[in-house]
GUKEKOL-654531 format. One line per 8 residues: number of its first residue (from 1); their letters; for each residue x, y, z of C-alpha. Coordinates in steps of 0.25 Angstrom, whole numbers, plus 5000, padded with zeros to 4 digits. Layout:
NUM	a	X Y Z | ...
//
This chain:
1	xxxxxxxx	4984 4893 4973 | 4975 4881 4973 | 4963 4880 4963 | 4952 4873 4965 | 4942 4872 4954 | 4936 4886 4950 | 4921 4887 4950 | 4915 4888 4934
9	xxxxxxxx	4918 4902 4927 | 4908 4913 4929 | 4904 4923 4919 | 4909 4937 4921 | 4898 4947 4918 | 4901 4956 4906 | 4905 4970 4911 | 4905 4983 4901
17	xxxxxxxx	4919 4988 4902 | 4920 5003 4904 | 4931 5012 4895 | 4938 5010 4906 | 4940 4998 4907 | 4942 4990 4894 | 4952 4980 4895 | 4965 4978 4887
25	xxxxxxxx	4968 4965 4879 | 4980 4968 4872 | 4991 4967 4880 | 5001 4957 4876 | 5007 4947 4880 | 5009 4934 4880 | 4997 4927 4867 | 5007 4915 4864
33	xxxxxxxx	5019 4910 4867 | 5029 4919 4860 | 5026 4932 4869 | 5029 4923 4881 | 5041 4920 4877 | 5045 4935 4870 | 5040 4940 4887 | 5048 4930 4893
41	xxxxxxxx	5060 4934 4885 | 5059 4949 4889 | 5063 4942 4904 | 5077 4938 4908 | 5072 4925 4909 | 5085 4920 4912 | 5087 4929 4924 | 5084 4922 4939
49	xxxxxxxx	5084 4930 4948 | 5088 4926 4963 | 5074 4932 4969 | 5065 4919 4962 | 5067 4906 4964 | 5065 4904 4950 | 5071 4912 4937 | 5062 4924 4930
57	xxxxxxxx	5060 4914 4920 | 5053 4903 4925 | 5043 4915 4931 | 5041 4920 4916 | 5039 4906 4911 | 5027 4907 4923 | 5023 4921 4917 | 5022 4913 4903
65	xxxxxxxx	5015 4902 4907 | 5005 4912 4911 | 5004 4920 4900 | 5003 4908 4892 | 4992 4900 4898 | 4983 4910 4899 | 4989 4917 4885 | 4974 4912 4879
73	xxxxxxxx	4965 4919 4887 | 4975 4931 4896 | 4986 4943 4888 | 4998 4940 4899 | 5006 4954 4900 | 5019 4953 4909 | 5025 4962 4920 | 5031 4961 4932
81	xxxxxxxx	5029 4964 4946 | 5039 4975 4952 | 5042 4980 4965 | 5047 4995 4967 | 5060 4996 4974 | 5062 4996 4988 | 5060 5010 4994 | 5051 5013 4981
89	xxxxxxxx	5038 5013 4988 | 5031 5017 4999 | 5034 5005 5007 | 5042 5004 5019 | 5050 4990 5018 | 5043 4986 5006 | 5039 4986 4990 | 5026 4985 4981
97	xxxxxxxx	5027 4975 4970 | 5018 4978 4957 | 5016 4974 4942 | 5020 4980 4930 | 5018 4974 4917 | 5022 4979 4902 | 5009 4986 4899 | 4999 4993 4908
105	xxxxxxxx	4989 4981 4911 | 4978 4993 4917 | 4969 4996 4904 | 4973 5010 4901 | 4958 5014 4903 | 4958 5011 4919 | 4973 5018 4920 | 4967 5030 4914
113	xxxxxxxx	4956 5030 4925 | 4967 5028 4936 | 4977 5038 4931 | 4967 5049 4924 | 4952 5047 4918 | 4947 5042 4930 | 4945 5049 4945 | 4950 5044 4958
121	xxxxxxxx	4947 5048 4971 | 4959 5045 4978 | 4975 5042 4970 | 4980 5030 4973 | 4992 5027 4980 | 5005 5023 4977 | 5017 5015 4984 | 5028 5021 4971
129	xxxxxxxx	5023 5031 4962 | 5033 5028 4953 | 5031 5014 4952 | 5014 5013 4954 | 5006 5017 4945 | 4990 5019 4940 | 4991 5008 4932 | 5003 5001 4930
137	xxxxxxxx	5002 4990 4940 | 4986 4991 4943 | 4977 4981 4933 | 4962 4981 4933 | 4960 4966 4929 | 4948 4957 4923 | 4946 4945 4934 | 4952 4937 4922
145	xxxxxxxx	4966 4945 4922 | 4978 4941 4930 | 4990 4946 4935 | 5001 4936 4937 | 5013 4939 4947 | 5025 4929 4944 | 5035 4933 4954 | 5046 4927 4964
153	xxxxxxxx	5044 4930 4979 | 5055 4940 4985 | 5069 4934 4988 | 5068 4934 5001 | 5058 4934 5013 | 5051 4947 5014 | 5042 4951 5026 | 5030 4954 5016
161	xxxxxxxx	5027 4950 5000 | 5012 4950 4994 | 5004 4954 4982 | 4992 4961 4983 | 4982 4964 4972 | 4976 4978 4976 | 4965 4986 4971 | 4972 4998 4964
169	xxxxxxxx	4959 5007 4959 | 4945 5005 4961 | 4934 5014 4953 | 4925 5022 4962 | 4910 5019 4958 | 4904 5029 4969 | 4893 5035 4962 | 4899 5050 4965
177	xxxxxxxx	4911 5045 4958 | 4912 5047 4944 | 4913 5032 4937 | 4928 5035 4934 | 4931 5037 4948 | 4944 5027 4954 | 4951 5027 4968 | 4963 5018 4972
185	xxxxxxxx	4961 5008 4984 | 4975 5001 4983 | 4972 4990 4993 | 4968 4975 4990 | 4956 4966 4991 | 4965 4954 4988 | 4973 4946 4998 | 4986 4948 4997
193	xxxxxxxx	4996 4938 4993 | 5008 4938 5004 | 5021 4931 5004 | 5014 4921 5014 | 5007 4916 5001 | 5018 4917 4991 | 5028 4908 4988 | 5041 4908 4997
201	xxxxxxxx	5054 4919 4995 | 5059 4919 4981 | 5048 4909 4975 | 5042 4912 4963 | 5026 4915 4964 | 5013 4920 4955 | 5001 4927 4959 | 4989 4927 4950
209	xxxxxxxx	4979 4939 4951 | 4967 4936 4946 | 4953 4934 4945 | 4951 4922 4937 | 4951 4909 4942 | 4953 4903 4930 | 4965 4913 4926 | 4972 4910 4938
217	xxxxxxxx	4971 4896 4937 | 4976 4896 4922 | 4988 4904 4926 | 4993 4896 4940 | 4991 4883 4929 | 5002 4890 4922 | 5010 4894 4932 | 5010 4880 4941
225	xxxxxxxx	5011 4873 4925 | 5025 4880 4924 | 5031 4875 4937 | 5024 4886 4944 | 5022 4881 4961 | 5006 4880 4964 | 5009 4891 4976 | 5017 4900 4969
233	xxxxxxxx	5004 4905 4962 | 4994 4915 4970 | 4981 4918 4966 | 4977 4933 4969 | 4960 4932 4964 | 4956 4947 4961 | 4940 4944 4960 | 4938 4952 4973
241	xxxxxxxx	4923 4959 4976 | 4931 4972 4979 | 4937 4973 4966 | 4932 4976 4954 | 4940 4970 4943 | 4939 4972 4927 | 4928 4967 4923 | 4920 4977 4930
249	xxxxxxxx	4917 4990 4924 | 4926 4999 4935 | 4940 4989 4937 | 4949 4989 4950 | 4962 4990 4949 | 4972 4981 4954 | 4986 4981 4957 | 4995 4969 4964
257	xxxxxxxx	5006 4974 4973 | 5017 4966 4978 | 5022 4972 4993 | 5035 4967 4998 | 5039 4972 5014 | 5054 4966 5017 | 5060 4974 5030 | 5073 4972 5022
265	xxxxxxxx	5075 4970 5007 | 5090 4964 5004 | 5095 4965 4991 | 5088 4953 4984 | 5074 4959 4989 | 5079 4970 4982 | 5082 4963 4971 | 5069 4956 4969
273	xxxxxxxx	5062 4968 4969 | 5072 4976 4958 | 5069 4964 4949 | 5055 4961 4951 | 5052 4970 4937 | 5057 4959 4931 | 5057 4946 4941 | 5042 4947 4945
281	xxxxxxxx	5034 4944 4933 | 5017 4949 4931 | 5007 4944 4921 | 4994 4951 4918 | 4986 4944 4910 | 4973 4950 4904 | 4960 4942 4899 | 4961 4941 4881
289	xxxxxxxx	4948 4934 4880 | 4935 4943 4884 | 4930 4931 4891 | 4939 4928 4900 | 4935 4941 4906 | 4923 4937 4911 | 4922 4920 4913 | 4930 4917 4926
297	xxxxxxxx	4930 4911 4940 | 4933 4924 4949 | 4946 4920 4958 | 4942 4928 4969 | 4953 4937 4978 | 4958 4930 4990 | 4948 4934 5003 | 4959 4942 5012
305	xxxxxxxx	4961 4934 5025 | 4957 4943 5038 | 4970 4947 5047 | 4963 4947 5061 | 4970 4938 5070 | 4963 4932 5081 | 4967 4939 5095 | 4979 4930 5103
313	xxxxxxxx	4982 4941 5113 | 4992 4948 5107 | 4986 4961 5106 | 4985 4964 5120 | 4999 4955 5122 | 5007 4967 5111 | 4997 4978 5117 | 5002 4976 5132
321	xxxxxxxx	5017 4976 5126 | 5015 4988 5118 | 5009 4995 5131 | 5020 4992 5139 | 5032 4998 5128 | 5023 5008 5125 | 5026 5012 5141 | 5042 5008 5140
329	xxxxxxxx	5042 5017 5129 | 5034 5028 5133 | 5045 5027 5147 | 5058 5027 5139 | 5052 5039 5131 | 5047 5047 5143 | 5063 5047 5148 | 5067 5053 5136
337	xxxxxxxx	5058 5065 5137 | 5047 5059 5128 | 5032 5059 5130 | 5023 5048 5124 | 5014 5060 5115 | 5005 5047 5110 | 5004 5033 5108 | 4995 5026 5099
345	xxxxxxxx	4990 5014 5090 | 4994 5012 5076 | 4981 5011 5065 | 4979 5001 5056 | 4976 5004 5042 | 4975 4999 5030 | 4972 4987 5038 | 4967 4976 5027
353	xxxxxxxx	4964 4962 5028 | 4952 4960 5041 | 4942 4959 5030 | 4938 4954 5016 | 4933 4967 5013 | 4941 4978 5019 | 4947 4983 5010 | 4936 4983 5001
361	xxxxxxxx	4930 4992 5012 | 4941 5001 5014 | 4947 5005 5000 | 4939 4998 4988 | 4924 4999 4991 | 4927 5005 5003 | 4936 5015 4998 | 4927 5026 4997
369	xxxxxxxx	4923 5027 5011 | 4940 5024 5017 | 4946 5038 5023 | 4955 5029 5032 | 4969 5038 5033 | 4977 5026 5025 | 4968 5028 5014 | 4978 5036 5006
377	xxxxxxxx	4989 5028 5011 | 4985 5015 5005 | 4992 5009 4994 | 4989 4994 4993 | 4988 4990 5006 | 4988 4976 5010 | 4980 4967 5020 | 4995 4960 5022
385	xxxxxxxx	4998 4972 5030 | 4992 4981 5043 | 4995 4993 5041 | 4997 5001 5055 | 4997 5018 5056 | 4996 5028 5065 | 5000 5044 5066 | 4994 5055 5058
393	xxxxxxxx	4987 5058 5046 | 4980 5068 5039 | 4968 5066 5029 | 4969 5079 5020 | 4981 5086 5014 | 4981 5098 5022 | 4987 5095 5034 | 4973 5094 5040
401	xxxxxxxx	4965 5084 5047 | 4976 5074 5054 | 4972 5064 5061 | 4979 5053 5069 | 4979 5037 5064 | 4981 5028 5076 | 4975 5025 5090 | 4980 5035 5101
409	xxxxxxxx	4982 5029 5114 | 4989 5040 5121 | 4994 5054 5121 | 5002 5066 5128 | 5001 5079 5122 | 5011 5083 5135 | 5024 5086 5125 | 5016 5087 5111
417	xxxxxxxx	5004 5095 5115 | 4989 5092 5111 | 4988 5099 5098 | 4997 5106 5087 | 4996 5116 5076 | 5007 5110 5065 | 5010 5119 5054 | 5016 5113 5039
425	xxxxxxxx	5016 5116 5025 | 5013 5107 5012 | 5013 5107 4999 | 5010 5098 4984 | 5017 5096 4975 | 5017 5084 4962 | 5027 5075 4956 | 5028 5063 4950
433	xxxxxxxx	5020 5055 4961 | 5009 5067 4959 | 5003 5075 4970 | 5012 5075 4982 | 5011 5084 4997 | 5023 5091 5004 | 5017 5092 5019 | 5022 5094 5032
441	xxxxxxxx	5032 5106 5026 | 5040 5113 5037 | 5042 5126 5029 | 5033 5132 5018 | 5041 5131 5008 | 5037 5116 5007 | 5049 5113 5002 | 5060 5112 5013
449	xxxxxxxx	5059 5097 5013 | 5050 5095 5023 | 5039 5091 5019 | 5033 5077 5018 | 5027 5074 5007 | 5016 5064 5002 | 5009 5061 4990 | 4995 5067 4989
457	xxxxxxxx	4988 5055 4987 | 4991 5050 5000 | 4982 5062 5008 | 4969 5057 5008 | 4963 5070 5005 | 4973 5073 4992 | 4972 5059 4986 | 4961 5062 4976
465	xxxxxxxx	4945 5068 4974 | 4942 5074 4989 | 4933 5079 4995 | 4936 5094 5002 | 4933 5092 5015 | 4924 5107 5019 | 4911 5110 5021 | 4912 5123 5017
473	xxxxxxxx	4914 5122 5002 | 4902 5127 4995 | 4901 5113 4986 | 4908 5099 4989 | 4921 5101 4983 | 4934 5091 4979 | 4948 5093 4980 | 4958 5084 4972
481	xxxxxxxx	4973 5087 4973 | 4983 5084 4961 | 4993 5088 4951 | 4990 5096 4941 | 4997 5094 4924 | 5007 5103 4929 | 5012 5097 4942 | 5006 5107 4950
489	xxxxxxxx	4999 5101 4962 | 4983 5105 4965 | 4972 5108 4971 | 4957 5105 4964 | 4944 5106 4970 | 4933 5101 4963 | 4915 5099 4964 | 4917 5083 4964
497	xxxxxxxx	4922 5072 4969 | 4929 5065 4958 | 4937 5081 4957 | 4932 5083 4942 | 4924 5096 4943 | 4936 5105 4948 | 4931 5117 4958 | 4939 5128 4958
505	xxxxxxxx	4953 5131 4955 | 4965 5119 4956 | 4976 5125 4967 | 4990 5125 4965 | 4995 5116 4977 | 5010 5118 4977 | 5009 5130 4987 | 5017 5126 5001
513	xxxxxxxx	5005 5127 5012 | 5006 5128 5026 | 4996 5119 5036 | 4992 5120 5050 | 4988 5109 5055 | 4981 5107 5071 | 4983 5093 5077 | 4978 5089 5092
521	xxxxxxxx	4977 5078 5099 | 4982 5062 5096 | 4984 5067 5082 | 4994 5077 5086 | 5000 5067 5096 | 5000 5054 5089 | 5002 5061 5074 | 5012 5069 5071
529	xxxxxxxx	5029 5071 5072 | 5035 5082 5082 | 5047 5086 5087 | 5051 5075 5095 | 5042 5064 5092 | 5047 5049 5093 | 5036 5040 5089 | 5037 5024 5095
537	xxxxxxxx	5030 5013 5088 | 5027 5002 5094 | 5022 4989 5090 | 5021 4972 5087 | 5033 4966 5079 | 5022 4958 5072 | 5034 4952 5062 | 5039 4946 5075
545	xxxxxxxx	5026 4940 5082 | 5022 4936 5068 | 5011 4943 5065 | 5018 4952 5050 | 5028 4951 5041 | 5033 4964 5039 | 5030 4977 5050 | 5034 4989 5050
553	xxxxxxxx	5033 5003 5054 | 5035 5015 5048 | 5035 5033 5046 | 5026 5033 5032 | 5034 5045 5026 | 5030 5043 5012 | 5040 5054 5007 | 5050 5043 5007
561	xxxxxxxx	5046 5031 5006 | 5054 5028 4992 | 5065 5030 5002 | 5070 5017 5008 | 5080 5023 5017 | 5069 5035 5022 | 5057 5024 5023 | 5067 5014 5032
569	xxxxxxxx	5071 5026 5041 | 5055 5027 5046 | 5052 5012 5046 | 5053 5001 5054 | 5051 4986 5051 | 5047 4977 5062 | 5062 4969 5063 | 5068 4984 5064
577	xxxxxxxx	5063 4983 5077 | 5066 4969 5083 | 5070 4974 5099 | 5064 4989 5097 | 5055 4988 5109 | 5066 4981 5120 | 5073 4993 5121 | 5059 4997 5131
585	xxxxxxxx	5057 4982 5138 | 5057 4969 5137 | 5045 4962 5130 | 5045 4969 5118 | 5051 4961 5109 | 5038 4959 5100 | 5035 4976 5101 | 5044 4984 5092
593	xxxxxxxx	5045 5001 5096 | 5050 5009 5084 | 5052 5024 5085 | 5052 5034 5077 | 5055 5049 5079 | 5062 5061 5082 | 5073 5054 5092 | 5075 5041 5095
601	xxxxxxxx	5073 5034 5108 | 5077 5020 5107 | 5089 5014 5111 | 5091 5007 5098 | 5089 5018 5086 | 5087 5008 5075 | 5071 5009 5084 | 5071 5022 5079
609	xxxxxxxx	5068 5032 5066 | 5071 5044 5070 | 5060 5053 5062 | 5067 5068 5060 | 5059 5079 5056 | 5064 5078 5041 | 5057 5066 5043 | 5043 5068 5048
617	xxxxxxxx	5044 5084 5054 | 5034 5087 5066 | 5021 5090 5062 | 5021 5079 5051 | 5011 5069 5053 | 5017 5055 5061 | 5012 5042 5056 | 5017 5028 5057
625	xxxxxxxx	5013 5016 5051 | 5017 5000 5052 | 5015 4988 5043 | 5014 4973 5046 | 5012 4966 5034 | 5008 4949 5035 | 5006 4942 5045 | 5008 4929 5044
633	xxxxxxxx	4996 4923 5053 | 4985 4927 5043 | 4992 4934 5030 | 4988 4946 5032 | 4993 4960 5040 | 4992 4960 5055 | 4981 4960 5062 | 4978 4974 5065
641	xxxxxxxx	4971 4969 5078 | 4980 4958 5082 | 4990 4966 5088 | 4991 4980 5092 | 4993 4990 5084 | 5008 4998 5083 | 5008 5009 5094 | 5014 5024 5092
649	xxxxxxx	5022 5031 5105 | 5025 5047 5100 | 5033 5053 5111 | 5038 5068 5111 | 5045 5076 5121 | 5046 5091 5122 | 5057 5099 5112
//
């Protein structure tokens, strides 16, 4: 972080604060030397541990510098950043990192909005309901706020580290929405900040969230005045035209999330991450003096970099190779009984980072218009990655409307048949995580264990406010789906779209349903499990011709993805697949082939997951989705149009 000199301060226009929205100016903290040292004294300040380079408490002596040179002007309040154990969270080879601090620094008023007073039109989504909260880790900040991260890289090398500032909530100012109408877009305006601009393994670093110039400049003085490297310190600017911070009458707001992917976590990964309560510290630090609220220089976001790479050849170069495994796969199958049913092309979704704005016009002013399938998927999502996906989905509750994600380049109804009439059961229920669905049930008990089951809030049509989709109804009419006081779950029509005036009767939903459901076509073939499918991915090793630092592949089931040992056994990472491809020719060494399904065909078994019907039962929806996170030539996720996209062979072969 290099300043040059800022421009002169402008005035901030006043703005009449809402109910909503007054600030808080009591937290305390650090207002004179004696609190430091009390704060500092609560830390084992003696301790160092063997994940930093330097000791916890020449980090708190950074923290204190902080606190004191902004003590005239800023109330300090210290937390730290923590990362949920690995296994905790709904990510395959990975953990989120967020902030926690003594006291709720969310004014009460807007964490009432988010958890009860206010409406939303769609729940927002969480990675670890037992660690994510409304409001324990989101702030809605004045542009004279900061949040300070004082932490020590990972031990050792991991394939992908980054902050990212997201934007958590948003107010929907529609004019058919009431004025305390909010929806949660969980993905970020803001550049993230990767390990390719972080310090090195085991060094110590600080990033600055801001929107003050003058803030930031007075807290990287303290920091380089205590010893602190020049480019240890990041500046993460939140002035951004897509976000509205607090001094505006209808706040964002925000929450900063550290991801970590590692293909393999040894024991003092595991450690760093078990002590980052107390080894990675925060600061949020709160304007005292009303005019420091409104008299700064703006420090603008960083503009997001665009991923596009210029063409070289290698699309048609990795196309040509892919068509010719495709045809020594499709040989080694067909002498094994198999017929290729279909072969297609993955999706890319969630795809940020080709423009300034897009994800302005996707989920934050754009929002309102997105009925994209990942929609409820989302969950801070980052321009670092390409997310890639192809199978099917279904866009209502009731086991209606599927539809199939991907680009189908072939089919052969020959063994499946062109259509099918799949019968299932479902069923709700709540618990601590509230409204949950048990679907795909083989009996109609819906209790027999096997069922799938998946959080309501991630279907589309059960997610909040939503329009019934019938043209029959003699008025417009809302359905909202939840739990009521006692636990029981529900159905609730009602006359408007912020579901306030109820219509009709609530329905007890805890009765076990049976389905039917009719699927033809690319859908049937390229969509869903049967008895004998075994499904082939192939793809670039783009960790190996440089183009990502972390890839993998993977069977979402997010019944288990707290389980380490379930998620691994339906997951690959790219070098769990170094040679996959040789077994079916020479050539292939930059082309991996992964299978997963009910047998396996490769003369290696560690190429294979073998997926039983405990695991994903015929009928059930199939879906697949990969991840290539950073690559190095422009510090962003691949290119989704440099190479081809990941390809899908589902063979079957008669019972």
């Amino acid at each position: 972080a290099i300043f040059c000199p800022p421009p002169p301060p402008i005035p901030r226009k006043q703005k009449n604060e809402t109910p909503r929205v007054k600030r808080r100016h009591h937290m305390i903290l650090y207002s004179n030397i004696i609190p430091i040292l009390l704060l500092s004294a609560v830390f084992s300040l003696d301790s160092h541990s063997s994940a930093c380079s330097i000791p916890l408490a020449s980090r708190q002596a950074l923290a204190d510098a902080v606190a004191q040179a902004t003590a005239n002007t800023h109330e300090t309040l210290q937390g730290s950043l923590v990362f949920s154990l690995v296994g905790e969270i709904s990510n395959p080879s990975g953990t989120y990192g967020g902030h926690t601090f003594a006291s709720q620094v969310l004014d009460a008023d807007i964490c009432d909005c988010l958890t009860s007073t206010c409406t939303r039109t769609s729940d927002p989504k969480f990675s670890n309901k037992d660690v994510e909260t409304l409001c324990g880790k989101t702030f809605a900040p004045y542009p004279t706020t900061a949040v300070v991260t004082i932490g020590c890289m990972p031990p050792k090398p991991v394939d992908y580290f980054a902050f990212q500032t997201n934007v958590f909530s948003k107010y929907d100012t529609r004019p058919d929405k009431s004025p305390d109408t909010v929806y949660f877009p969980e993905v970020a305006p803001y550049a993230p900040i990767s390990h390719l601009k972080l310090p090195d393994w085991g060094e110590p670093y600080v990033v600055v969230s801001t929107g003050s110039t003058e803030l930031a400049q007075t807290i990287t003085s303290a920091l380089t005045d205590s010893g602190l490297q020049q480019s240890s310190v990041i500046l993460d600017g939140l002035v951004h035209p897509a976000v509205d911070l607090a001094d505006t009458e209808l706040p964002d707001t925000l929450q900063v999330v550290v991801r970590m992917n590692s293909a393999e976590f040894g024991d003092e990964l595991l450690q760093y991450i078990a002590e980052s309560s107390t080894e990675q510290i925060a600061l949020y630090l709160t304007p005292t003096i009303p005019a420091q609220q409104d008299f700064f220089t703006p420090l603008e976001a960083t503009p997001l970099p665009k991923r596009k790479i210029e063409d070289d050849g290698s699309f048609e170069l990795y196309s040509e190779k892919l068509d010719a495994l495709t045809a020594l796969i499709q040989k080694k199958f067909a002498g094994n009984g198999f017929v290729l049913s279909y072969s297609g092309i993955f999706d890319a979704a969630m795809d940020y980072g080709y423009s300034e704005t897009d994800t302005d016009d996707c989920c934050l002013s754009g929002y309102f218009d997105n009925d994209e399938y990942w929609k409820p998927l989302m969950h801070f999502s980052t321009s670092d990655c390409l997310y890639r996906v192809h199978g099917g989905y279904a866009n209502t509750g009731d086991n209606n409307n599927k539809f199939l994600v991907g680009e189908a380049l072939s089919t052969d109804y020959s063994i499946i048949g062109e259509s099918k009439n799949l019968s299932s059961y479902s069923s709700y229920f709540c618990d601590n995580s509230g409204l949950q669905l048990n679907y795909h049930c083989a009996s109609s008990s819906c209790d027999d264990g096997s069922c799938s089951v998946i959080s309501a809030s991630m279907i589309p049509a059960m997610s909040g406010c939503e329009a019934v989709p019938a043209d029959s109804l003699p008025v417009p009419l809302f359905v909202k789906f939840d739990c009521a006081v006692d636990g029981t779950p529900t159905e609730t029509l009602y006359l408007d779209s912020n579901c306030k005036h109820q219509y009709g009767d609530q329905v007890n939903m805890t009765q076990c349903r049976e389905s039917t459901t009719y699927v033809e076509g690319e859908v049937w073939a390229g969509g869903y499990m049967r008895e004998t499918t075994v499904a082939v991915f192939i793809g670039v090793m783009t960790n190996e011709i440089g183009h990502s630092s972390f890839h993998n592949i993977y069977l979402p089931d997010f019944s288990t993805y707290n389980d380490p040992n379930a998620t691994a056994e339906k997951n690959y990472n790219e070098d769990e697949l170094k040679g996959s491809s040789s077994q079916f020719g020479d050539g292939f060494e930059e082309v991996f082939a992964a299978q997963f399904g009910r047998e396996c065909l490769s003369d290696d078994p560690k190429y294979c997951k073998i997926i039983g019907e405990a695991d994903l039962a015929s009928g059930n929806l199939l879906d697949f989705m990969s991840r290539q996170y950073l690559d190095p030539t422009t510090g962003l996720g691949t290119d989704k149009d440099y190479l081809p996209g990941h390809r899908v062979l589902i063979f079957d072969k008669a019972n």
